[in-house]
C-alpha positions as CSV (number, residue, x, y, z in Angstrom):
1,X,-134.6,151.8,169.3
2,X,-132.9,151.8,172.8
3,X,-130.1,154.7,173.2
4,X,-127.1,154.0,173.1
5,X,-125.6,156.2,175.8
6,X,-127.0,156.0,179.0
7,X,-126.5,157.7,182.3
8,X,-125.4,155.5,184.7
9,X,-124.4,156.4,188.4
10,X,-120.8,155.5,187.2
11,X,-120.7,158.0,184.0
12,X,-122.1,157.6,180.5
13,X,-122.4,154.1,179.6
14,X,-122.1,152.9,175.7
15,X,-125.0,149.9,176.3
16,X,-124.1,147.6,173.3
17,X,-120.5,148.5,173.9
18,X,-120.6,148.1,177.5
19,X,-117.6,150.8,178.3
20,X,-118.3,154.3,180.0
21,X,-117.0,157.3,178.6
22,X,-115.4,159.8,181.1
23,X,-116.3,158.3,184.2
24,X,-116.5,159.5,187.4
25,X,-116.7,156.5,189.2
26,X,-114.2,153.3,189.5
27,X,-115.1,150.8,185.9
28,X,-113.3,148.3,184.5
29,X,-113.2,150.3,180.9
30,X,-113.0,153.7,180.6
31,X,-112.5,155.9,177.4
32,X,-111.0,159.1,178.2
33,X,-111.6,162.5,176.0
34,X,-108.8,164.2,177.9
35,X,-106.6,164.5,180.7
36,X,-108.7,167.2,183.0
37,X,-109.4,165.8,185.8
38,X,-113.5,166.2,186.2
39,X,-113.0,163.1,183.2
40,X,-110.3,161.6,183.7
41,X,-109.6,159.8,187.1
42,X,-107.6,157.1,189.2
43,X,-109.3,153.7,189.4
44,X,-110.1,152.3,186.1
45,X,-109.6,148.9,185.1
46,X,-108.5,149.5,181.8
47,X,-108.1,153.3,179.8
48,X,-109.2,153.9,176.0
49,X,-107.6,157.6,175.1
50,X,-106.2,159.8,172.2
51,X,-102.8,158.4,171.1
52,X,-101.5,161.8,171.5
53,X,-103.2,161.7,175.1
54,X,-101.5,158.7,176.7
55,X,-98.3,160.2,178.3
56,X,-100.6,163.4,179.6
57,X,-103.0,160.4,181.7
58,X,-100.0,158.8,182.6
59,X,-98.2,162.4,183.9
60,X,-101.7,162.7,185.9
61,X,-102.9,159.8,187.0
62,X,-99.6,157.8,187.5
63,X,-99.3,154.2,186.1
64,X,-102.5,153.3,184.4
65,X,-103.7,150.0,182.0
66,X,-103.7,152.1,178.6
67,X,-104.1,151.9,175.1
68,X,-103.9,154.6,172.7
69,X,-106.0,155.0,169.6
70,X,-104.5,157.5,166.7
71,X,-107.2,159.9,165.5
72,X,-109.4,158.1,163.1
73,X,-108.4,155.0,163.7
74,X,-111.4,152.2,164.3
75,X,-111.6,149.4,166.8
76,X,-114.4,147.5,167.4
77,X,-115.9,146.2,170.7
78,X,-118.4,144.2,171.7
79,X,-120.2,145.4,168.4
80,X,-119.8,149.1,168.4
81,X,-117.1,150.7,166.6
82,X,-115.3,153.2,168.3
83,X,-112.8,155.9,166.8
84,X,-111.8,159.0,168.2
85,X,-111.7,162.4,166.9
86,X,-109.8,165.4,167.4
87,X,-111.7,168.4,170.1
88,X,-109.7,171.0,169.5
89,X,-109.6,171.4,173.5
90,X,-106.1,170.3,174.6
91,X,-103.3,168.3,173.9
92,X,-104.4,164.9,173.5
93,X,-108.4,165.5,173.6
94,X,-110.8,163.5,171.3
95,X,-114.6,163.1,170.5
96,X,-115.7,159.6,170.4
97,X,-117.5,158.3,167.7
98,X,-120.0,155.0,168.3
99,X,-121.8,153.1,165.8
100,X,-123.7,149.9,166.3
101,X,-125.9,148.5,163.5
102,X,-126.1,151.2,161.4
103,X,-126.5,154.4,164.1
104,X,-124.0,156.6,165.1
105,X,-123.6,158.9,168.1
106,X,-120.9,161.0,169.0
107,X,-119.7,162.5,172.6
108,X,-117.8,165.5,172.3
109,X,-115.9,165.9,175.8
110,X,-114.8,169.1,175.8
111,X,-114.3,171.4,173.1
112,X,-113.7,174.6,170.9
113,X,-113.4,175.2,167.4
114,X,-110.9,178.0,167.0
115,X,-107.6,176.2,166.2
116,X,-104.3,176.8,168.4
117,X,-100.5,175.8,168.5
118,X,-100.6,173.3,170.8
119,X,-103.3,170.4,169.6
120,X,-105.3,169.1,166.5
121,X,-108.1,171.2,165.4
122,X,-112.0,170.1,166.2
123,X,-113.3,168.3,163.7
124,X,-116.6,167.9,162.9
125,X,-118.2,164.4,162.8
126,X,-121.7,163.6,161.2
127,X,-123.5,161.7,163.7
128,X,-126.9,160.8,164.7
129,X,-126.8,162.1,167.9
130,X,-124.6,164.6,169.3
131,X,-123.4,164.9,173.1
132,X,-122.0,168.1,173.4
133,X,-120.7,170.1,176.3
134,X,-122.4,173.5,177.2
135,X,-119.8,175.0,179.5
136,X,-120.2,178.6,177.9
137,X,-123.5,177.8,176.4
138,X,-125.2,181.5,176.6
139,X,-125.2,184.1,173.9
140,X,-123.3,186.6,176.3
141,X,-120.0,184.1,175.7
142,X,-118.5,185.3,172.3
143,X,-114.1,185.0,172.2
144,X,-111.7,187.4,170.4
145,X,-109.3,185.9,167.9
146,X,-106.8,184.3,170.3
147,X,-104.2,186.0,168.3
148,X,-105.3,189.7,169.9
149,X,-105.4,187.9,173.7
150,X,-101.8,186.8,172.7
151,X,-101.2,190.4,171.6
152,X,-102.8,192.1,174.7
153,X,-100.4,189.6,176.9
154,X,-97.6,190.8,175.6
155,X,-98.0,194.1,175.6
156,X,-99.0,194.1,179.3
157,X,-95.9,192.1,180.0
158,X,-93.9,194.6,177.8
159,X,-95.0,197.9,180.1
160,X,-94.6,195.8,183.3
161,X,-91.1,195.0,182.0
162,X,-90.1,198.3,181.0
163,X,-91.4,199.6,184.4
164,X,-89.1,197.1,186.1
165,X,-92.2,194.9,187.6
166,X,-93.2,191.1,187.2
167,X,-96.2,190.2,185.2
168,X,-98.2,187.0,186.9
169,X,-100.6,185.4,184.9
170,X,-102.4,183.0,186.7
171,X,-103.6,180.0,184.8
172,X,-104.4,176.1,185.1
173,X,-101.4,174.2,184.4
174,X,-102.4,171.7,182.2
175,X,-104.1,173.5,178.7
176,X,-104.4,176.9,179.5
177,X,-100.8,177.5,180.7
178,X,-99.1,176.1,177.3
179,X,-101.9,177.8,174.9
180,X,-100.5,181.0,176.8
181,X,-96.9,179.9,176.4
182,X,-97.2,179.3,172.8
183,X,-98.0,182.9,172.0
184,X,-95.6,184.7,174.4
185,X,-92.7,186.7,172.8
186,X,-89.7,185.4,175.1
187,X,-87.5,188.4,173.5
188,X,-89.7,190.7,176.1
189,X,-87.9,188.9,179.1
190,X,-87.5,185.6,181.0
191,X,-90.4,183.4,181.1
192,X,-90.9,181.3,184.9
193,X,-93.4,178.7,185.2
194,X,-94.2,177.1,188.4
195,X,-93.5,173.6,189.2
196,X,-97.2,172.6,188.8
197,X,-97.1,173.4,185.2
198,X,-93.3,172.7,183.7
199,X,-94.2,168.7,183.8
200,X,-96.8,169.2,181.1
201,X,-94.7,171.4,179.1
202,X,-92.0,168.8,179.0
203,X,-94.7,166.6,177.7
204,X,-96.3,169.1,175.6
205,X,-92.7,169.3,173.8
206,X,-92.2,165.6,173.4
207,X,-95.3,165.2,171.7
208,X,-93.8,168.0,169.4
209,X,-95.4,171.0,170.5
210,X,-93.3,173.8,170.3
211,X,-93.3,176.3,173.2
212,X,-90.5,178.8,174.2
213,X,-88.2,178.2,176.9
214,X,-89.0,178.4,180.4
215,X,-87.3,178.6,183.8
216,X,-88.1,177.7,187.4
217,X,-87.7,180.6,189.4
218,X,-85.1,179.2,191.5
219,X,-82.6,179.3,188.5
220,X,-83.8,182.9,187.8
221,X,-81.4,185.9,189.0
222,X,-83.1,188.3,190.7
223,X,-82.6,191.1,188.7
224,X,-84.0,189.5,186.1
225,X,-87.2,188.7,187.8
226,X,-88.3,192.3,187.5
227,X,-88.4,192.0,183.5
228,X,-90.4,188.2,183.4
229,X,-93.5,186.9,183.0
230,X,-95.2,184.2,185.7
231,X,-97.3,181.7,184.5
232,X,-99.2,180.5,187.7
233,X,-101.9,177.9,189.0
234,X,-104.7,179.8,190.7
235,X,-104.1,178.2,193.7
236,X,-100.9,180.0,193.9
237,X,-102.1,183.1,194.5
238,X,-101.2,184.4,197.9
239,X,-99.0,182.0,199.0
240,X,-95.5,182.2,199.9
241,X,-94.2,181.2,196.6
242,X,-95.4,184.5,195.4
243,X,-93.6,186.3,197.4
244,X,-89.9,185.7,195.5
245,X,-91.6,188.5,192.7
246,X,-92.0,191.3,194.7
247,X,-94.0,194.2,193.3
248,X,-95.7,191.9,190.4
249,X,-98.3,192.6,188.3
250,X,-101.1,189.8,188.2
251,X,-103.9,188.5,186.0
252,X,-106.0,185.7,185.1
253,X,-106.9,184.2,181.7
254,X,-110.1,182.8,181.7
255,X,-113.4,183.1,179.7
256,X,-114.8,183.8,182.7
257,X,-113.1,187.4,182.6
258,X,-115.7,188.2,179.6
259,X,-118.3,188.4,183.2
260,X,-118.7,192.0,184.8
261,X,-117.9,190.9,188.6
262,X,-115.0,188.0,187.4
263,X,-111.7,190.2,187.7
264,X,-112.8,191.4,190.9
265,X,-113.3,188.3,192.8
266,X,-110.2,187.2,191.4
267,X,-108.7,190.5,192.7
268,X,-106.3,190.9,189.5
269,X,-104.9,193.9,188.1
270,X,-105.5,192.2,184.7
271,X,-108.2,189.8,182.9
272,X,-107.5,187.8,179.8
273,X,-110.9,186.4,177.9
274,X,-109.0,183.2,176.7
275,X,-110.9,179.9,177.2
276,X,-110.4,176.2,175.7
277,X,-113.9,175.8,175.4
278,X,-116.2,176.9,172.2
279,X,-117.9,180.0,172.7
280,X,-121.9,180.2,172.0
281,X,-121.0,180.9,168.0
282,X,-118.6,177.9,168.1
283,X,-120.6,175.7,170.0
284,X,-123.8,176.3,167.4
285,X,-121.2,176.0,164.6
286,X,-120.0,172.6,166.0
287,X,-123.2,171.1,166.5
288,X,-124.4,172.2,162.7
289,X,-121.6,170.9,161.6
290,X,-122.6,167.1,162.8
291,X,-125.8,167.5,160.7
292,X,-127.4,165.6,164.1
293,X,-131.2,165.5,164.1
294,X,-131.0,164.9,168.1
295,X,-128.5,166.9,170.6
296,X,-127.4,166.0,174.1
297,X,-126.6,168.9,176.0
298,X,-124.1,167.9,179.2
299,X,-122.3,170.2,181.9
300,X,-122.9,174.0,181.6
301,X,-125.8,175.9,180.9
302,X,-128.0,173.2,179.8
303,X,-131.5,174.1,180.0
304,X,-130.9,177.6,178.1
305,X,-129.2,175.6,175.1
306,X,-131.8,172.8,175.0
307,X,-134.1,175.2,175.0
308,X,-132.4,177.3,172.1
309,X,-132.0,173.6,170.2
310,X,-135.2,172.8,170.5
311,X,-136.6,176.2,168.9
312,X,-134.2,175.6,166.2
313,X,-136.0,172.5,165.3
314,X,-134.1,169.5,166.6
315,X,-134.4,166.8,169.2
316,X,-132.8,168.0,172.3
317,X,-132.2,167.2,175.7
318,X,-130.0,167.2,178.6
319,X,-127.8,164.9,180.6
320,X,-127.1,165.2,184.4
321,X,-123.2,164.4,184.7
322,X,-120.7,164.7,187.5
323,X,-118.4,166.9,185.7
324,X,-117.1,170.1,186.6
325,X,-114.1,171.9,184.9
326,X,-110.9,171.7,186.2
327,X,-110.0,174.1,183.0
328,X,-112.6,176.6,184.1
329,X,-113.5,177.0,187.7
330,X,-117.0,178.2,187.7
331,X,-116.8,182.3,188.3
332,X,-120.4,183.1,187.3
333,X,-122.1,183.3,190.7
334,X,-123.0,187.0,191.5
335,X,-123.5,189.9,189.2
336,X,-126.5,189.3,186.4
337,X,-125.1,190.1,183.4
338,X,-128.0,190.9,181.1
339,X,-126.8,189.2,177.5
340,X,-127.7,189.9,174.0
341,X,-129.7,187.5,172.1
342,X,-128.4,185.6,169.5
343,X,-128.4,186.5,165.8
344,X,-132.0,184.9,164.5
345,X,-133.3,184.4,168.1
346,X,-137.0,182.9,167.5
347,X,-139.3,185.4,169.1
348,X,-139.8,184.7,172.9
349,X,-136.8,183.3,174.0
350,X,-135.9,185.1,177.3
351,X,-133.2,187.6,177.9
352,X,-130.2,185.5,178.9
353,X,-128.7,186.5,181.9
354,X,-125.6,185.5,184.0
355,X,-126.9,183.1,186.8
């Protein structure tokens, strides 16, 4: 039997469906996991997303052809039928599930399994075949319980307040800046996010997420400043718009800042392990979870988890893909990091390390 996703120069291509998933390239029909923008991009013809995902494209990408699918719900075209699934990953993001005469495959985008305020919970979906996402696919990669991160944010904001300084955490705007804001305690001080990131809040709250109140630092009063927090884009840091806090206090929440090396090329006072992407435990949870005899492992550490799949007893394999991660800007370079093996590690499988 021919597969049923394919890599094409334009993205991953259903065959029988003939739609790509996540393209990179210009196609006439696109279905979209989520709103980040290494898979999800101007040019499309036509855009398949999340129901709860249409007014994030549209805040991104500007006026777009687009139909929204609520989760669960089945269409079928040219054959297949397609649903999508909730990935746990961001507001709006979905798995899509395929099946054509009597097979079933499922790509994942991007995910994690440990629920959060602000979208639906992963869920699992039995499938044939599985195309999952390996961005922290090595054993070293294992998260707190984003309710200690929450409490570790606050009580850094909370000594920077009482010592009459800013705290700056520097985060990507879309995901990772309302997962932070949903756990902040706004009675510690006034909460200012930058213009990059107050768009997708608003449509954060109209899709009935709640999230605290925030503030442009224009309308801020200076004295006030000195008791805040900042929530930042990266590419913020050092410019002139930085300069309105004074003596601040910065950070960056990543899962990147789990790496020995990380906080220092970032040149933070402060590193938050918080990531919307499944850890190594989550990602060998979700993938036993689909019951799949045959994984498809795409952008991240591939060969170490096809490897790992593969000595686990199932059909594995990897797929060259053009994405990147807007979410997660790649900090790994420099610094091995020599990782622990994972519980039940069959004998020989090399020492991980941080490449």
């Amino acid at each position: 039997m021919s597969d049923m996703v394919v890599v094409r120069k334009e993205g991953l291509f259903c065959v029988p469906g003939q739609f790509y998933i996540d393209p990179w390239r210009p196609v006439d029909r696109a279905v979209i996991t989520h709103a980040h923008g290494d898979h999800a991009r101007v040019g499309h013809g036509h855009y398949l997303s999340a129901a709860s995902g249409v007014n994030v494209l549209r805040s991104r990408l500007g006026e777009i052809h687009i139909d929204g699918l609520e989760y669960g719900e089945r269409i079928v075209h040219n054959g297949v039928t397609v649903s999508l699934h909730p990935a746990g990953h961001v507001l709006g993001s979905a798995q899509v599930r395929m099946e054509h005469r009597g097979e079933v495959w499922v790509a994942s985008g991007d995910y994690k399994v440990e629920p959060d305020r602000t979208c639906v919970p992963f869920e699992p979906v039995r499938c044939d075949t599985f195309i999952t996402e390996s961005t922290f696919g090595l054993p070293i990669y294992r998260w707190q319980p984003e309710q200690e991160i929450f409490d570790d944010i606050n009580s850094w904001w909370r000594k920077n307040a009482d010592e009459g300084r800013a705290s700056v955490v520097f985060a990507y705007s879309f995901g990772k800046a309302q997962r932070i804001l949903s756990g902040l305690d706004p009675s510690i001080g006034t909460i200012i996010c930058h213009g990059a990131a107050e768009p997708i809040n608003r449509v954060y709250r109209e899709g009935g997420v709640a999230l605290p109140a925030t503030v442009m630092v224009t309308q801020v009063d200076k004295a006030d400043i000195k008791r805040a927090i900042v929530i930042a884009p990266p590419s913020a840091a050092g410019s002139t718009w930085m300069k309105r806090f004074g003596d601040y206090s910065d950070s960056f929440a990543s899962g990147w800042m789990q790496l020995r090396g990380a906080r220092r090329r970032r040149g933070v006072d402060r590193g938050f392990v918080l990531s919307d992407h499944a850890d190594w435990p989550g990602l060998m949870t979700a993938i036993r979870a689909t019951e799949a005899p045959r994984v498809i492992v795409t952008h991240g550490s591939i060969p170490i988890m096809v490897r790992w799949l593969r000595q686990v007893g199932l059909d594995a394999a990897g797929f060259d893909t053009e994405y990147g991660d807007e979410d997660e800007t790649v900090e790994a370079a420099g610094d091995p990091v020599a990782a622990p093996a994972p519980e039940g590690t069959p004998e020989g499988t090399p020492e991980v390390t941080d490449a």
